[in-house]
N, CA, C and O atoms as a MOPAC input file, in Angstrom:
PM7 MOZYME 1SCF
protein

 N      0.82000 1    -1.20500 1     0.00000 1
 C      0.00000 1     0.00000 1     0.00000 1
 C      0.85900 1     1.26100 1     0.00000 1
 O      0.38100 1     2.35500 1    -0.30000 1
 N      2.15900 1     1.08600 1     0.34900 1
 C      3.09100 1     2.10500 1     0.76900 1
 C      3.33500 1     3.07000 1    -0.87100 1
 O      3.34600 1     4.27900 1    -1.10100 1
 N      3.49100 1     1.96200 1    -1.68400 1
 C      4.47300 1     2.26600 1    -3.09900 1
 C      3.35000 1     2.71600 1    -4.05000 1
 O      3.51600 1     3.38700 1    -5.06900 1
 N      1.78400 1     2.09200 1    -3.40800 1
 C      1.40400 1     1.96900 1    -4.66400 1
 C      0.08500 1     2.33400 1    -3.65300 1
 O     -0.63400 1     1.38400 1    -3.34200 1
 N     -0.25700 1     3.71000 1    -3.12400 1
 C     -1.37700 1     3.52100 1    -2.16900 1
 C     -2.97900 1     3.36400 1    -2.98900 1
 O     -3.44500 1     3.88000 1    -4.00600 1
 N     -3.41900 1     2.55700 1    -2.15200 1
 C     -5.09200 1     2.04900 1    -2.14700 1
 C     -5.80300 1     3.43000 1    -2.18000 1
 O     -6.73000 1     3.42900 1    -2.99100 1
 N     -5.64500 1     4.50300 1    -1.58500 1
 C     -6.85600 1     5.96600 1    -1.41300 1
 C     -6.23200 1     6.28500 1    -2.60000 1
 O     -5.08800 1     6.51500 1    -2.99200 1
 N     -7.69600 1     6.20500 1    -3.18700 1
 C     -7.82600 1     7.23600 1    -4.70600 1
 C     -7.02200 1     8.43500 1    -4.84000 1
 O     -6.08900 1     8.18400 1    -5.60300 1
 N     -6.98400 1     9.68700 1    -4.40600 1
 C     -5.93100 1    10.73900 1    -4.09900 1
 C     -4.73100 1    10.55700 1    -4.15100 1
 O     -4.05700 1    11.26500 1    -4.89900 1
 N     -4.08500 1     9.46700 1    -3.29900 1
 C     -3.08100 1     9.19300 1    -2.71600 1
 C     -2.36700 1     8.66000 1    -4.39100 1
 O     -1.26100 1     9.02700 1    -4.78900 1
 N     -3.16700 1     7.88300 1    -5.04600 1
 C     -2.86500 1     6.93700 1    -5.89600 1
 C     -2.93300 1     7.95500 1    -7.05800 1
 O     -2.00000 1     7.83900 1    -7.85200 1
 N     -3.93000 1     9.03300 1    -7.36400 1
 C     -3.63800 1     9.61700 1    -8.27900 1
 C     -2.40300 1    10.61200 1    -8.49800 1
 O     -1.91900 1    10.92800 1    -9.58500 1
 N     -1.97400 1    11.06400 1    -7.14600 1
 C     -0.60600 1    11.94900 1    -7.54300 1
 C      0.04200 1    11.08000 1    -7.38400 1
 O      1.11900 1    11.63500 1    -7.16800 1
 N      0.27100 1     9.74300 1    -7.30300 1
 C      1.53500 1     8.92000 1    -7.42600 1
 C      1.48100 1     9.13700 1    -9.18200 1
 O      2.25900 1     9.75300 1    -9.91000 1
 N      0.54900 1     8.56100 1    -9.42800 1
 C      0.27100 1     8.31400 1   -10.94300 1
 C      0.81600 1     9.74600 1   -12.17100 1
 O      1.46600 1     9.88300 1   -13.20700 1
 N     -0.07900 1    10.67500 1   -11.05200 1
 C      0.43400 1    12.48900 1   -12.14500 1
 C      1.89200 1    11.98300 1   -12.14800 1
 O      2.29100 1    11.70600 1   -13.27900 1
 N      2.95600 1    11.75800 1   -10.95800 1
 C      4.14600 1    11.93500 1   -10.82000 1
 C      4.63900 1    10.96700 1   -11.75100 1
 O      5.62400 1    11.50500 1   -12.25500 1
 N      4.51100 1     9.98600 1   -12.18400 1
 C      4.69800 1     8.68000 1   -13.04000 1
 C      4.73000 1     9.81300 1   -14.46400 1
 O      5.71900 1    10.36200 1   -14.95100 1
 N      3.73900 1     9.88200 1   -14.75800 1
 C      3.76400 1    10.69600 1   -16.28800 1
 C      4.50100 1    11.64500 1   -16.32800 1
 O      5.22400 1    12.02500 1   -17.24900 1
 N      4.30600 1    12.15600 1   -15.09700 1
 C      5.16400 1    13.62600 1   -15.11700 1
 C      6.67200 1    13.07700 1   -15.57400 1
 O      7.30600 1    13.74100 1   -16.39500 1
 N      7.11300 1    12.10300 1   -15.13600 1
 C      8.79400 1    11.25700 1   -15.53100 1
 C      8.20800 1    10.95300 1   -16.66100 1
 O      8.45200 1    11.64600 1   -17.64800 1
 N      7.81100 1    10.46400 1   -16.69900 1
 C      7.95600 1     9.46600 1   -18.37000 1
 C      7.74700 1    10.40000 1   -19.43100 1
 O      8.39300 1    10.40400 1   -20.48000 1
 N      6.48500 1    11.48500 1   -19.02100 1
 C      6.17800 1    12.78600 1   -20.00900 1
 C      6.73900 1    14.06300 1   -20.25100 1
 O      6.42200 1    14.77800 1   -21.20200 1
 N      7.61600 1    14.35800 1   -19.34000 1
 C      8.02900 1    15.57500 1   -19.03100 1
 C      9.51700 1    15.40700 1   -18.93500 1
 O     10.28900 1    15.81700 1   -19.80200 1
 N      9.88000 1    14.78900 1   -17.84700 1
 C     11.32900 1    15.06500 1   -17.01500 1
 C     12.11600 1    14.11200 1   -17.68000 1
 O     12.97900 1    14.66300 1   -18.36200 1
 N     12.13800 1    12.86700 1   -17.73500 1
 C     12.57400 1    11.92300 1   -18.57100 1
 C     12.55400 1    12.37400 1   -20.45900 1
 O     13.46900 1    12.39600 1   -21.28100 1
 N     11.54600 1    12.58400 1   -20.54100 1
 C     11.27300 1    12.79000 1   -22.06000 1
 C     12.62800 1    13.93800 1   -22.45900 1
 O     13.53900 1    13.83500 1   -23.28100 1
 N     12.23100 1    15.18400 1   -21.33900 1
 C     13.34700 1    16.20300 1   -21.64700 1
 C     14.82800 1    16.47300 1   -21.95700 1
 O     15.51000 1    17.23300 1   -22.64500 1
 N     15.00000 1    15.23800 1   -20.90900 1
 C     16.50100 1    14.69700 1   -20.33900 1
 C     17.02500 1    14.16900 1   -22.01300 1
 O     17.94400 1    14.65100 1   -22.67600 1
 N     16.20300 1    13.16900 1   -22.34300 1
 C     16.04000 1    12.90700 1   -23.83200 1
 C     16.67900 1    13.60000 1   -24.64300 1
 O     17.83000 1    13.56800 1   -25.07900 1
 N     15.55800 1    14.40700 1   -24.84000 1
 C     15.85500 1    15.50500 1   -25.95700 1
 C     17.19800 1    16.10200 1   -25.93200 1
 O     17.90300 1    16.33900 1   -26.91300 1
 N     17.49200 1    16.33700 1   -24.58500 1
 C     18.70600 1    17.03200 1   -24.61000 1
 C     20.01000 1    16.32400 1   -24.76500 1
 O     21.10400 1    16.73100 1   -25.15600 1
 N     19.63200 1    15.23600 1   -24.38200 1
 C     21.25100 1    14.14900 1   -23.91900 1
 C     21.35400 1    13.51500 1   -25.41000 1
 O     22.14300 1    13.95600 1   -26.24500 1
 N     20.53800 1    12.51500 1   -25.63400 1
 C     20.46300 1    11.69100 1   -26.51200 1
 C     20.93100 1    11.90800 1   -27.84600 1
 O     21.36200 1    10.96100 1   -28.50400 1
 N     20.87900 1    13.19700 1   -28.35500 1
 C     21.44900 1    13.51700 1   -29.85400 1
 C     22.85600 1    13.79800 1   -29.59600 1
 O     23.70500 1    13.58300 1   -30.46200 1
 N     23.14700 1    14.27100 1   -28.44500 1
 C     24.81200 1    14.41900 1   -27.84500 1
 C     25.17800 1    12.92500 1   -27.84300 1
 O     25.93400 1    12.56500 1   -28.74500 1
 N     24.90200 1    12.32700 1   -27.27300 1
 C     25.53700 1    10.98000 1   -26.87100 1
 C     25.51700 1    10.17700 1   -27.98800 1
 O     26.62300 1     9.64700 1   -28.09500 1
 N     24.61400 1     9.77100 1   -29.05400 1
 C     24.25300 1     9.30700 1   -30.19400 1
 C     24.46600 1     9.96500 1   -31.28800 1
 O     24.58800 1     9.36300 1   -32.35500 1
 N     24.51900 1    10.86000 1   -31.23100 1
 C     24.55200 1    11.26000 1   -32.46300 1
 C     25.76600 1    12.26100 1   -32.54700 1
 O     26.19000 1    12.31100 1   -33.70200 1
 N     26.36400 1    12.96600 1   -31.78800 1
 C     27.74200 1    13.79100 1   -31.30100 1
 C     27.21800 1    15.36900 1   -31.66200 1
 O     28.01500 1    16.24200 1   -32.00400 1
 N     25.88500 1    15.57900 1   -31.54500 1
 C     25.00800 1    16.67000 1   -31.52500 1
 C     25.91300 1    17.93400 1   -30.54500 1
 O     26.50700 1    17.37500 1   -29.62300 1
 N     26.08600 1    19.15200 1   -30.55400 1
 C     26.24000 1    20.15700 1   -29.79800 1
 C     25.24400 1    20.23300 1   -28.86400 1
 O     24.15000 1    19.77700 1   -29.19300 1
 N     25.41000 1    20.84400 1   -27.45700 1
 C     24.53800 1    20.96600 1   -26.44300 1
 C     23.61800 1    22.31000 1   -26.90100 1
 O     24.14200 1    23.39800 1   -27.13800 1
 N     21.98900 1    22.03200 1   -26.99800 1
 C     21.19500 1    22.95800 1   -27.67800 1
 C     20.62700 1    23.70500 1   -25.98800 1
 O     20.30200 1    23.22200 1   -24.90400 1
 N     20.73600 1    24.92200 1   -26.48300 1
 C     20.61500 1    25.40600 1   -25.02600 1
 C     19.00100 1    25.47600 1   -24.83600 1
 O     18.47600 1    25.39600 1   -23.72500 1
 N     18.31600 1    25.62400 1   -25.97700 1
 C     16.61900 1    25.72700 1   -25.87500 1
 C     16.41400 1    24.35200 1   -25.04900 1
 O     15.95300 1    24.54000 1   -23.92300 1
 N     16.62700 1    23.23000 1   -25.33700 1
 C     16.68200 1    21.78300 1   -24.82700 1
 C     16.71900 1    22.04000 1   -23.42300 1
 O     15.73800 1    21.90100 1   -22.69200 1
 N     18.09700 1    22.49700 1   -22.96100 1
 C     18.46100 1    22.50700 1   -21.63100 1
 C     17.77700 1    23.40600 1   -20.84600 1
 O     18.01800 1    23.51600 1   -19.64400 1
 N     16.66000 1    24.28100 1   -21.61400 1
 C     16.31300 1    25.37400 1   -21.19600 1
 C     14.92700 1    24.33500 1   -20.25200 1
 O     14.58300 1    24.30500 1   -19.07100 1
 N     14.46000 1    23.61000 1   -21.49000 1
 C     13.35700 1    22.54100 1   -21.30600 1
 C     13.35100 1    21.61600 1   -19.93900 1
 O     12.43000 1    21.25000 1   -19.20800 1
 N     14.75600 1    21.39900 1   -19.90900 1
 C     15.20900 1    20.52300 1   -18.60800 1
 C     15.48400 1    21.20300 1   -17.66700 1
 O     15.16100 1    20.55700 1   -16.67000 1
 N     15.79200 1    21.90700 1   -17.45700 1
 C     15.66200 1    22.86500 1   -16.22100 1
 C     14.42400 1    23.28300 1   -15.88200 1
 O     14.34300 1    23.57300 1   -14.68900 1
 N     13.60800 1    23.39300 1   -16.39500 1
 C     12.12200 1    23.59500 1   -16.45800 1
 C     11.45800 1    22.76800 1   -16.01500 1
 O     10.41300 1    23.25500 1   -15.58400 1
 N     11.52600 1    21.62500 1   -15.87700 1
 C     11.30600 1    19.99300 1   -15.43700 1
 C     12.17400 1    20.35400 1   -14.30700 1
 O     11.61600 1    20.99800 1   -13.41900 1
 N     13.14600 1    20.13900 1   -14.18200 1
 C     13.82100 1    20.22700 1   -12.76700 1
 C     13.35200 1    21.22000 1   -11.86600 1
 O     13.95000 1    21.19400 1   -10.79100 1
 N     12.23600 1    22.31900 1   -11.99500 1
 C     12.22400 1    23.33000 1   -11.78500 1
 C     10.96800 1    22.78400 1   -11.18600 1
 O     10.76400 1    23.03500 1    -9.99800 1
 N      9.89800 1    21.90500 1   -12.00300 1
 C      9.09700 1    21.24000 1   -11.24700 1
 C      8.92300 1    20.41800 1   -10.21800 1
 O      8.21800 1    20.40600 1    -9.20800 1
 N      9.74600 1    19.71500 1   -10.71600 1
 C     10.47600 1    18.16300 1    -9.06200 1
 C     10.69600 1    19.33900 1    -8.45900 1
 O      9.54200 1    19.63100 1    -8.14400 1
 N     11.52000 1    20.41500 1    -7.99200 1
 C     12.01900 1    21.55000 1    -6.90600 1
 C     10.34800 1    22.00300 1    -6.31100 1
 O     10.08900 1    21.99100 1    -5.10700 1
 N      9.81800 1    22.20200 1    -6.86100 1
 C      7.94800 1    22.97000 1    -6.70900 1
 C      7.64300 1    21.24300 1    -5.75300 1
 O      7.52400 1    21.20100 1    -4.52800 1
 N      7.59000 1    20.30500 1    -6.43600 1
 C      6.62500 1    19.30000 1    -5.76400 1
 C      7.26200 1    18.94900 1    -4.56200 1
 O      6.59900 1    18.38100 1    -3.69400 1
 N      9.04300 1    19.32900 1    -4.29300 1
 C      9.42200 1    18.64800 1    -3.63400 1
 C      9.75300 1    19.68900 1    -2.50000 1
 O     10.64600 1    19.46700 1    -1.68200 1
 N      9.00700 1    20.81200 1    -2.49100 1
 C      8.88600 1    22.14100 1    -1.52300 1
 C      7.49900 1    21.59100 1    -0.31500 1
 O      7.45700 1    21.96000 1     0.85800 1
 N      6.45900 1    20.64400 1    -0.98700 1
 C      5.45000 1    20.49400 1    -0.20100 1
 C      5.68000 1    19.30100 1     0.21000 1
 O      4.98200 1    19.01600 1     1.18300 1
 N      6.50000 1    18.33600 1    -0.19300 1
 C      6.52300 1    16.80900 1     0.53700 1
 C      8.34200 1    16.52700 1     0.76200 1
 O      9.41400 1    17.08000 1     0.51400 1
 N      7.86400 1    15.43800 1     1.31800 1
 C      9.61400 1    14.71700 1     1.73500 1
 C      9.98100 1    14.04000 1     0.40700 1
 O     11.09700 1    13.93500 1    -0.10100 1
 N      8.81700 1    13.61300 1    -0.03100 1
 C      9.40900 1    12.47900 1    -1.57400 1
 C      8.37700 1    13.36000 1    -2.48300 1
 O      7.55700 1    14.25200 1    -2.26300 1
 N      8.82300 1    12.68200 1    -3.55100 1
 C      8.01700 1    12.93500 1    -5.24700 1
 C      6.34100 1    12.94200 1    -4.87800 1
 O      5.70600 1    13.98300 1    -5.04700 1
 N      5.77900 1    11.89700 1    -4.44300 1
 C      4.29600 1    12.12800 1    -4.03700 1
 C      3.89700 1    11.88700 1    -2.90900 1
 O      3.51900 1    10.73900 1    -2.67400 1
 N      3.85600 1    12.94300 1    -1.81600 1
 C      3.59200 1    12.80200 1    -0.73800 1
 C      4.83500 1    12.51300 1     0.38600 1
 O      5.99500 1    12.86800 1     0.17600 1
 N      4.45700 1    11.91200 1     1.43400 1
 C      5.92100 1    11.80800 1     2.78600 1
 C      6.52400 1    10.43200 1     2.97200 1
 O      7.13700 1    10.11900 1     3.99300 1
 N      6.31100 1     9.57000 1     1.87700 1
 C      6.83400 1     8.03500 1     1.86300 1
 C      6.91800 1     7.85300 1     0.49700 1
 O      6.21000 1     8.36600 1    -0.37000 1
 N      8.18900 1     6.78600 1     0.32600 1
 C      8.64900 1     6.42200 1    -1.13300 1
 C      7.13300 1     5.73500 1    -1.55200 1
 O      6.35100 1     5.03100 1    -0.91400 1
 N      7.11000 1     6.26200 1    -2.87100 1
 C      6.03100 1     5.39000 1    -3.81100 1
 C      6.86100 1     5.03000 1    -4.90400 1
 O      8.05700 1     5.31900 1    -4.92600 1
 N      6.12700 1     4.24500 1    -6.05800 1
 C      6.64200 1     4.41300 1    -7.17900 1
 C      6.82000 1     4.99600 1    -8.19500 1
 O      7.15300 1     4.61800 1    -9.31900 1
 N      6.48500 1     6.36800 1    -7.59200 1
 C      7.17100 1     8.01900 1    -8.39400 1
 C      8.12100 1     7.62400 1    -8.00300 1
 O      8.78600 1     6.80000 1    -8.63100 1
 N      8.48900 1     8.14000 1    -6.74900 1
 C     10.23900 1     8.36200 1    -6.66100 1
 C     11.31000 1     7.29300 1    -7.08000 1
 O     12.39700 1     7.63600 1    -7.54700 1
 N     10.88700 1     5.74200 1    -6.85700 1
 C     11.46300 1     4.93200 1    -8.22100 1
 C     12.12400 1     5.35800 1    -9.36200 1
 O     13.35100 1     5.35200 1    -9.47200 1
 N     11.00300 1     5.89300 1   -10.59100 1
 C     10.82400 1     6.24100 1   -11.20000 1
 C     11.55000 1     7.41200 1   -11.61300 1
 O     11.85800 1     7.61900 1   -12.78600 1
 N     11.78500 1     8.07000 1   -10.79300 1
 C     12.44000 1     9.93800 1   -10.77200 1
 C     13.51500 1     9.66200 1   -10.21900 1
 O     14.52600 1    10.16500 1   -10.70800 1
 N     13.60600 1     9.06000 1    -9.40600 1
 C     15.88500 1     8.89900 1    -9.31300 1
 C     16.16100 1     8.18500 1    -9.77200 1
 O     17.07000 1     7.50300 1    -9.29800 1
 N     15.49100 1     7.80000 1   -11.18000 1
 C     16.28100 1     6.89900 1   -12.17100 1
 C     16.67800 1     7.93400 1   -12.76600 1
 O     17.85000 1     8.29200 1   -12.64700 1
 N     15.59100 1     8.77600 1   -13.69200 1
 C     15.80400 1    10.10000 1   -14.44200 1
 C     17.00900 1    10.82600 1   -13.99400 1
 O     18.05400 1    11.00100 1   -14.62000 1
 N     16.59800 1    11.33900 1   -12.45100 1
 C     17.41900 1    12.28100 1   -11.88600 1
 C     18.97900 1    11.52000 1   -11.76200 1
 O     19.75000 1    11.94800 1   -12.62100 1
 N     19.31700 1    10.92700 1   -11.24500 1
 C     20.50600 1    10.08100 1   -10.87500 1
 C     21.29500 1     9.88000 1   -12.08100 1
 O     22.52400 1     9.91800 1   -12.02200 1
 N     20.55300 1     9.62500 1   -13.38600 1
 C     21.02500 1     9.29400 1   -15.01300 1
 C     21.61500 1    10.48900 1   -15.31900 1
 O     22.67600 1    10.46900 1   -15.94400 1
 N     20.89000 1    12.00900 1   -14.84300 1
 C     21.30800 1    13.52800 1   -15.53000 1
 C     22.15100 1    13.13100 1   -14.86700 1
 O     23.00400 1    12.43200 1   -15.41400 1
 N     22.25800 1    13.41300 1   -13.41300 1
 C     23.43200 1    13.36900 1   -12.72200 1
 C     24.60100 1    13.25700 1   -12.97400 1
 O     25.43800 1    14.15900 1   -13.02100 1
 N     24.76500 1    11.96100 1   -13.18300 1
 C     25.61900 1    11.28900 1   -13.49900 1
 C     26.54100 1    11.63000 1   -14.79300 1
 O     27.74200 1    11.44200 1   -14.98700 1
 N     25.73400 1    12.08500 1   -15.43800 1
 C     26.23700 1    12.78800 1   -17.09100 1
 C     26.81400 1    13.97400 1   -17.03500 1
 O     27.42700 1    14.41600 1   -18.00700 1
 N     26.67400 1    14.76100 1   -15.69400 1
 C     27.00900 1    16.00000 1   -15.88600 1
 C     25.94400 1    17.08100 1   -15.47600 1
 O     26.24500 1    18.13000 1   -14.90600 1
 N     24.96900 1    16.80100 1   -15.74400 1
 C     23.66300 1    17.99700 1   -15.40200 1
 C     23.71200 1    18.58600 1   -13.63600 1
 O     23.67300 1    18.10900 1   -12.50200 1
 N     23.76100 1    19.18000 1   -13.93900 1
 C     23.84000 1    20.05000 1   -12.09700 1
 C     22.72200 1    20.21000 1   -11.50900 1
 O     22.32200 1    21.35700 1   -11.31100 1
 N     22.00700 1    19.15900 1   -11.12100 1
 C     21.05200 1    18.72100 1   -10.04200 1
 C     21.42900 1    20.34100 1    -9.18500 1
 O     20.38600 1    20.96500 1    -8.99100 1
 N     22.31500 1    20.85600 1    -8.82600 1
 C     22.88400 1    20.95400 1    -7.29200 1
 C     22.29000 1    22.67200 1    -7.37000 1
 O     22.54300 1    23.55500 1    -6.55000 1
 N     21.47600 1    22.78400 1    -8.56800 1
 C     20.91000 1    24.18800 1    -8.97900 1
 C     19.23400 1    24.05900 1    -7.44400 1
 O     18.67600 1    24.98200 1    -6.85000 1
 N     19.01200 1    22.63600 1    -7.36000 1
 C     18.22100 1    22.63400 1    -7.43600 1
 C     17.63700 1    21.83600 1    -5.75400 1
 O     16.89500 1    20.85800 1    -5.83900 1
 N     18.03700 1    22.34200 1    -4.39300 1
 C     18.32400 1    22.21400 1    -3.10600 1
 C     17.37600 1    20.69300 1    -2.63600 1
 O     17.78400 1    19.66100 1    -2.10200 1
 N     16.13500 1    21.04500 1    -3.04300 1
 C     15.02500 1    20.48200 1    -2.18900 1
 C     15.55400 1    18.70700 1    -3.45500 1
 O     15.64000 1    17.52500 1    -3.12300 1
 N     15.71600 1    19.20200 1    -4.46600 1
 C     16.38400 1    17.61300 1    -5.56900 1
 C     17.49000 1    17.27500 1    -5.17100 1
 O     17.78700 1    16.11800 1    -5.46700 1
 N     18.22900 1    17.84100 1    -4.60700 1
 C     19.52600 1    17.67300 1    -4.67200 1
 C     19.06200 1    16.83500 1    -3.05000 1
 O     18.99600 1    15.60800 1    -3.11900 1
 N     18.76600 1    17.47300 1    -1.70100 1
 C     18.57100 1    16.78600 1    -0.51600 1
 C     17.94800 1    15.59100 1    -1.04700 1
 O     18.50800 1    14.52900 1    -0.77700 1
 N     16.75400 1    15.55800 1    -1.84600 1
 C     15.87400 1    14.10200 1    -1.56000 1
 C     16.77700 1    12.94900 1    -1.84900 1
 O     16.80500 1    11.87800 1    -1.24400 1
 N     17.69500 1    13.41400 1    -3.11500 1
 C     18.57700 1    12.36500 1    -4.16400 1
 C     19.46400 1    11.84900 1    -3.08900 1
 O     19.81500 1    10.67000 1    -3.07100 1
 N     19.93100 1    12.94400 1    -1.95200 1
 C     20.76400 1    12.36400 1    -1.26700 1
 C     20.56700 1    11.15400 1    -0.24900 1
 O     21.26500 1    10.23900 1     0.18700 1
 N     19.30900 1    11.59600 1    -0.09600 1
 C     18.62400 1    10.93500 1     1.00900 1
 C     17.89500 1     9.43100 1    -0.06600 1
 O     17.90000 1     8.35800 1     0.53800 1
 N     17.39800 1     9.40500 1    -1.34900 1
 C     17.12200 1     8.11000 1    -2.04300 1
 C     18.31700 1     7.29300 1    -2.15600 1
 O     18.31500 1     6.06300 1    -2.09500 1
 N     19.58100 1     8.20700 1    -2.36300 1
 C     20.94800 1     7.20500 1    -2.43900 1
 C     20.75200 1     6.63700 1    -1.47300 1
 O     20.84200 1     5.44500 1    -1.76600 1
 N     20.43700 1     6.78400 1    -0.03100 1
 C     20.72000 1     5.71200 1     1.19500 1
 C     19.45800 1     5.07800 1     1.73100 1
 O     19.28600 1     4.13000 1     2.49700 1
 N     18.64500 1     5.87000 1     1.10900 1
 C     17.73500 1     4.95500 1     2.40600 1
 C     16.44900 1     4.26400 1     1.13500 1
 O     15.81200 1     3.26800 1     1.47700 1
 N     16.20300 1     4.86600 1    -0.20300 1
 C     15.14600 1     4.16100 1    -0.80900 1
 C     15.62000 1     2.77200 1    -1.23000 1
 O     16.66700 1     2.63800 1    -1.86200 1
 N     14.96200 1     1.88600 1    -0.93100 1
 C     14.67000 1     0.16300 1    -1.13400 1
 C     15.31700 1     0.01600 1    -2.54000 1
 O     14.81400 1     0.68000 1    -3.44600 1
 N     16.27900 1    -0.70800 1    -2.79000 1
 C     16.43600 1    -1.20800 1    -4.11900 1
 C     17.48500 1     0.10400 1    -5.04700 1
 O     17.66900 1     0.05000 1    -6.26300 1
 N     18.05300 1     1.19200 1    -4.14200 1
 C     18.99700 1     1.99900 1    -4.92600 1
 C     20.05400 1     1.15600 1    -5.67100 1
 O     20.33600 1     1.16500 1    -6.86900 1
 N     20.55200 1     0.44800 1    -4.69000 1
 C     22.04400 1     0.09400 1    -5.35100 1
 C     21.83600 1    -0.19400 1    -6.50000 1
 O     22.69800 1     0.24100 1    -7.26500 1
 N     20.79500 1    -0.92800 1    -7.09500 1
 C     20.13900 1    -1.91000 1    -8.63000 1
 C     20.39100 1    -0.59400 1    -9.41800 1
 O     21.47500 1    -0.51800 1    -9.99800 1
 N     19.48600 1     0.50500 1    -9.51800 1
 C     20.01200 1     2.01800 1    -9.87400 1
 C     20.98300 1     2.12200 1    -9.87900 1
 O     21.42800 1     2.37700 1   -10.99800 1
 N     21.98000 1     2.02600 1    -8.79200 1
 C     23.23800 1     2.93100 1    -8.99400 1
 C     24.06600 1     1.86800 1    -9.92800 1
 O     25.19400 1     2.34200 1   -10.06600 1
 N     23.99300 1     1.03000 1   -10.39600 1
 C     24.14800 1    -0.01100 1   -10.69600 1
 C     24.46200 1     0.11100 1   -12.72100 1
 O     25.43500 1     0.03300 1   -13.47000 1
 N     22.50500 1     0.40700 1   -12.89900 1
 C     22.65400 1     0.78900 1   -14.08100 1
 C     23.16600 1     1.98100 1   -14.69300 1
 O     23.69100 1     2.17900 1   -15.78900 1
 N     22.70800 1     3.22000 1   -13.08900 1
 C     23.43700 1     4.44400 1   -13.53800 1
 C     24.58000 1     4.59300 1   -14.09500 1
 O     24.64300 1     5.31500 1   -15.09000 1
 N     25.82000 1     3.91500 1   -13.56500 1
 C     27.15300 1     3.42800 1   -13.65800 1
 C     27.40600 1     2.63900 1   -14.96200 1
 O     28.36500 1     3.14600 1   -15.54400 1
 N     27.00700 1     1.80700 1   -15.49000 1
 C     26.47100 1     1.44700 1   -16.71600 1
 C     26.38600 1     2.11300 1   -18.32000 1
 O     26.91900 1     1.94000 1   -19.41600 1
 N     25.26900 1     3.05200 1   -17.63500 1
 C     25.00700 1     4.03300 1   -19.30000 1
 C     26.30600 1     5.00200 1   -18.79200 1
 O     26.91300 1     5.48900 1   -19.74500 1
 N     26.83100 1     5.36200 1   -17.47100 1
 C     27.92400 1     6.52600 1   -17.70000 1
 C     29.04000 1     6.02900 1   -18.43900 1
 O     29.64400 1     6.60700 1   -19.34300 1
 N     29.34400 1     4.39300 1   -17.74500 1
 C     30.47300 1     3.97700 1   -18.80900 1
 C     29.89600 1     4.05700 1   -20.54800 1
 O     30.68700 1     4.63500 1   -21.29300 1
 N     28.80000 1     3.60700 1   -21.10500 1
 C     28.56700 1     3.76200 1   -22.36100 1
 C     28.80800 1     5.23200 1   -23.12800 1
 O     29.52600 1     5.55700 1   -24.07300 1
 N     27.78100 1     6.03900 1   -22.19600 1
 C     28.07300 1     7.35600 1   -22.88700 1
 C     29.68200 1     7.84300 1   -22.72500 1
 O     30.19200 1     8.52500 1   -23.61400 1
 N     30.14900 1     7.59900 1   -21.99100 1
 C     32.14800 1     8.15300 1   -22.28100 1
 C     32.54100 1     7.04900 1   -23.38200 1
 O     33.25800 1     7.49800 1   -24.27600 1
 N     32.31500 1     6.13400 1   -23.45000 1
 C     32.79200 1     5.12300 1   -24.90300 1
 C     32.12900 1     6.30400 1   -25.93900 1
 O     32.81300 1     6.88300 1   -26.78300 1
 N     30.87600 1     6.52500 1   -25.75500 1
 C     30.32200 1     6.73100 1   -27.16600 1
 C     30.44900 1     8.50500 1   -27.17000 1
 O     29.88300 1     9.07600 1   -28.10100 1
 N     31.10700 1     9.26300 1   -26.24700 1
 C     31.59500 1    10.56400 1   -26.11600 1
 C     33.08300 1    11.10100 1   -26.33000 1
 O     33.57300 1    12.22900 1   -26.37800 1
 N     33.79000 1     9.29700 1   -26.48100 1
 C     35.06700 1     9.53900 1   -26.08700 1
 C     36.07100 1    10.09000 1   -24.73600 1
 O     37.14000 1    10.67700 1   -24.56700 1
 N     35.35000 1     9.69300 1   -24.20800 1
 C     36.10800 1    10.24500 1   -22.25900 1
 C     36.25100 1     8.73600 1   -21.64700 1
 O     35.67500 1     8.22400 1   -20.68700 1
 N     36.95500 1     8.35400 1   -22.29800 1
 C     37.39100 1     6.94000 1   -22.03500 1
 C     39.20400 1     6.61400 1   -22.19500 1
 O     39.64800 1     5.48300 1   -21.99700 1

């Protein structure tokens, strides 16, 4: 009930927060990373403008709660320190962004199942320096 709560409410801003990653924050991260890393694209600053804008949101949601939806891990925040932890890791400066930057610190140690994350995070960073050349 914790990850995935039973009260309708409870369950629908888990859910906004789900899209909000997959639609918004994730999608953005996308746009911006992905033609760099794949394709050896220049960093487009409109892009990054996009992702900060998203980051700008997680900072707003994460002014009224301890986690992504509400005061206990659900499976938003899953979900969002994959995103977040992936920029991270690449370079993106989380550290613009206080209330993201505390939670991330606090999902590194205490959310269920990080290490598996830090895991893959570590993963695509080795890929993208192969495929960036910082290897």
């Amino acid at each position: 009930d914790t990850l995935y709560p039973k009260d309708l409410k409870k369950r629908a801003l888990v859910n906004q927060r789900l899209y909000f990653d997959a639609g918004t924050l994730f999608q953005r991260f996308a746009d911006l990373y992905y033609p760099m890393f794949f394709g050896g694209a220049p960093l487009d600053e409109e892009k990054k403008k996009k992702l900060d804008e998203a980051f700008g949101f997680l900072e707003t949601f994460l002014h009224t709660n301890k986690c992504v939806a509400g005061d206990t891990y659900t499976l938003a925040d899953i979900s969002v320190v994959v995103t977040v932890s992936t920029a991270e890791v690449v370079g993106y400066d989380v550290s613009k962004y206080p209330k993201v930057t505390a939670w991330l610190a606090e999902a590194k140690t205490s959310l269920p199942g990080y290490e598996v994350n830090q895991k893959g995070v570590e993963a695509f960073k080795g890929m993208v320096d192969f495929l960036t050349k910082k290897h």
